[in-house]
C-alpha positions, 0 to 999 in steps of 0.5 A, a space after each residue: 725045422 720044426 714038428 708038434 702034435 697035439 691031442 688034448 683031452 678037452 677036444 676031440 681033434 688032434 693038431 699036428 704041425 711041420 714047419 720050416 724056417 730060415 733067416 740070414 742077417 748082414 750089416 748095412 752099416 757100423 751100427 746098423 743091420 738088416 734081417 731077412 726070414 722065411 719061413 712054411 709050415 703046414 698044419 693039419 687038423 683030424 676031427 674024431 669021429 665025435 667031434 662037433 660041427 665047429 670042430 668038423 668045420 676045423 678039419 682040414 690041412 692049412 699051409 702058411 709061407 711068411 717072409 719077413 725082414 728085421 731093419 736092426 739099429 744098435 747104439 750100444 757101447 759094447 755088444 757083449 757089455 753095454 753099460 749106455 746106448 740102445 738096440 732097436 729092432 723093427 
């Protein structure tokens, strides 16, 4: 879980973030595994009362859900010290 505000002073609008996200991951294999995530978060944009018509145009709230996977291949000799072999992740 996940929380951010942000009033900078180069802008006349404040952003405020709340968001959530959780993953799991199982083997598929030896050296293989699959990664599955989702995650949501809302974002709220408050335009001050000077702001501009780019900025007003900003306003609002936006809501976003994301699922995603990671396919995992890992060739290396050892986890923890691997001295050859390679870690893909797409």
């Amino acid at each position: 879980m996940y929380s951010s505000f942000i009033d900078p002073a180069s802008v006349t609008y404040e952003t405020e973030d709340l968001g959530f996200g959780i993953s799991t991951k199982f083997p598929t294999a030896p050296d293989r595994a699959m990664e599955l995530r989702y995650s949501i978060f809302t974002t709220k944009i408050k335009a001050d009362s000077n702001a501009t018509d780019y900025e007003l145009l900003l306003a609002g709230t936006d809501t976003i859900s994301v699922i995603g996977h990671s396919l995992i291949i890992d060739k290396r000799n050892s986890k923890f010290k691997p001295s050859r072999g390679y870690n893909l992740n797409f």
